[in-house]
N, C-alpha and C positions, 0 to 999 in steps of 0.2 A: 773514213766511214761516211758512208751516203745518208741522207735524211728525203723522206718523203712524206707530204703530209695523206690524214686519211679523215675524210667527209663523214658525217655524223648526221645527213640530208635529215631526218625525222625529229633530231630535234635542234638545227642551226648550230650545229658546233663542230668543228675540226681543231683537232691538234696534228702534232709532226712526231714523227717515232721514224727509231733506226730501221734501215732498209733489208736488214736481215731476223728485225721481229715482226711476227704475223699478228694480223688483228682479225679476232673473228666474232662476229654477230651471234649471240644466242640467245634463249628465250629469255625475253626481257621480265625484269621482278618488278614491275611499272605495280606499283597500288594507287597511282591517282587513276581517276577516271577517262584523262585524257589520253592515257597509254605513254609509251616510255623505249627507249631501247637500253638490251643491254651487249656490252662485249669484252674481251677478253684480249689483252696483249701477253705474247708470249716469245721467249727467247728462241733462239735456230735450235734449242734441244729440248722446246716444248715447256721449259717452265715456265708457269706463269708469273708475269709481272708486276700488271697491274689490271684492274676490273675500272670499266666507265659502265655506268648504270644513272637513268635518266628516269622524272616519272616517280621521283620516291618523294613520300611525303614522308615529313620527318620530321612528326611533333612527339617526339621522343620522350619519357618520360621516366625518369631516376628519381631512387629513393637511397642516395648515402647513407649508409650506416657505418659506424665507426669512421677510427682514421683516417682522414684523403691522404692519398697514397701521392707519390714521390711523381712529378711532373716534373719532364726536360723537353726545353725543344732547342735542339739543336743546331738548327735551320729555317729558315720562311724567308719566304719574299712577296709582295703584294703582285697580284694581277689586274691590276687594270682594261687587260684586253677581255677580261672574260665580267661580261654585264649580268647583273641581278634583276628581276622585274620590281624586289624587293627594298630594292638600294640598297643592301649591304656590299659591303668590301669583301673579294675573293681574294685567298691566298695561298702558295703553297706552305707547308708543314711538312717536315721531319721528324717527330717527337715521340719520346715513351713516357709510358705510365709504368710505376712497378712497384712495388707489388701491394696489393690488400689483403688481409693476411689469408693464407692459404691460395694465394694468385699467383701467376706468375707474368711475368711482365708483359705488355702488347708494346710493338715498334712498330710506325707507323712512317707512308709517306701519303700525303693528301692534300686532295683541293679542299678547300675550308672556308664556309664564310663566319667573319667575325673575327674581333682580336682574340690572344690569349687568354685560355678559359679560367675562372676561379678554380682553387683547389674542392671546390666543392662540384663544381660543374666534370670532376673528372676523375670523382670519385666511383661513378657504373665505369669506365674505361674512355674509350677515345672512340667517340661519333665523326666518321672521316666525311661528312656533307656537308655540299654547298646548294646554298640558293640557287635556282634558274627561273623561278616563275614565280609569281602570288602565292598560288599552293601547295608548290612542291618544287624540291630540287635534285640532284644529282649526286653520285659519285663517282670518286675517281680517283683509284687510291690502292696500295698495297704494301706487303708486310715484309717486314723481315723476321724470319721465324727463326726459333731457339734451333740449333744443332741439338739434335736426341740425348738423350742423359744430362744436358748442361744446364749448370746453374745460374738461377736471374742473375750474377753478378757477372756469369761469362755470359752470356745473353746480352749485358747491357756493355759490354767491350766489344761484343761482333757487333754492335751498330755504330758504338762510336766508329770503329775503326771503316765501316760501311761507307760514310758521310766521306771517306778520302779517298775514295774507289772512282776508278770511270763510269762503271754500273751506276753510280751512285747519280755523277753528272751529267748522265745519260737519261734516268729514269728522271731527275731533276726536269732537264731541257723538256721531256715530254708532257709528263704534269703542267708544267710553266705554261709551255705554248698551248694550249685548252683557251679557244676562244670562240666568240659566236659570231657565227658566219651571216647574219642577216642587221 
């Protein structure tokens, strides 16, 4: 499998993705004032991947009620190549959240700044952003969704079993390599 990188020119960032998934530009969801891009990676049969979105201000704001619900992460790795204006620490993430009652579970793979979150910081679900500037930062990040009819507990076996897939080391390698090109 071939790899080629793809330039990110509006906000200094390129990563590298397989040469048979397409990356395509669309109306960016920018809410800072500086503007933002957004775009979409997608397999040679159109599914998508993952979403890179730039431009997001993300002073997000939960109110847990009841039980924090069951966190795993499965996977992470620090990125050092990809800088904060912030100074926090980027990293990838693999991880689910499941269930709050009447929820069903989110699986996740994401660029993230910060360590692992309290049980209470993950109790609204899982915020896949990272810092890229003073005011706002980015994502870059995508799911693994339930198969139709099946239960959070088969839900949270299709991603275990995900994490030992090539898809899996492949979507890894792309996330991973997310770095800023200035």
């Amino acid at each position: 499998m071939t790899w080629r990188w793809y330039e990110v020119d509006a906000a200094s960032l390129e990563f590298e993705h397989r040469s048979d998934w397409a990356v395509e530009e669309i109306a960016p969801i920018a809410n800072d004032p500086a503007g933002g891009v957004s775009l979409e990676v997608r397999d040679g049969g159109g599914r998508l991947i993952a979403g890179l979105d730039t431009g997001v201000i993300t002073d997000l704001v939960c109110t847990p009620t009841g039980q924090p619900p069951a966190y795993v992460e499965y996977d992470a790795q620090p990125m050092p190549e990809l800088e904060s204006a912030g100074g926090t620490e980027q990293r990838f993430v693999y991880r689910s959240v499941s269930p709050a009652p009447g929820a069903g579970a989110q699986v996740t793979y994401a660029v993230v700044s910060g360590p692992v979150p309290t049980p209470e910081a993950v109790a609204c679900g899982l915020f896949d952003y990272f810092d890229l500037t003073e005011s706002s930062g980015g994502r870059f990040s995508g799911a693994v969704h339930a198969d139709e009819g099946s239960s959070v507990e088969q839900h949270l076996q299709k991603a275990a079993a995900f994490e030992n897939s090539q898809e899996f080391r492949d979507v890894k390698r792309m996330l991973v390599s997310l770095r800023n090109t200035d």
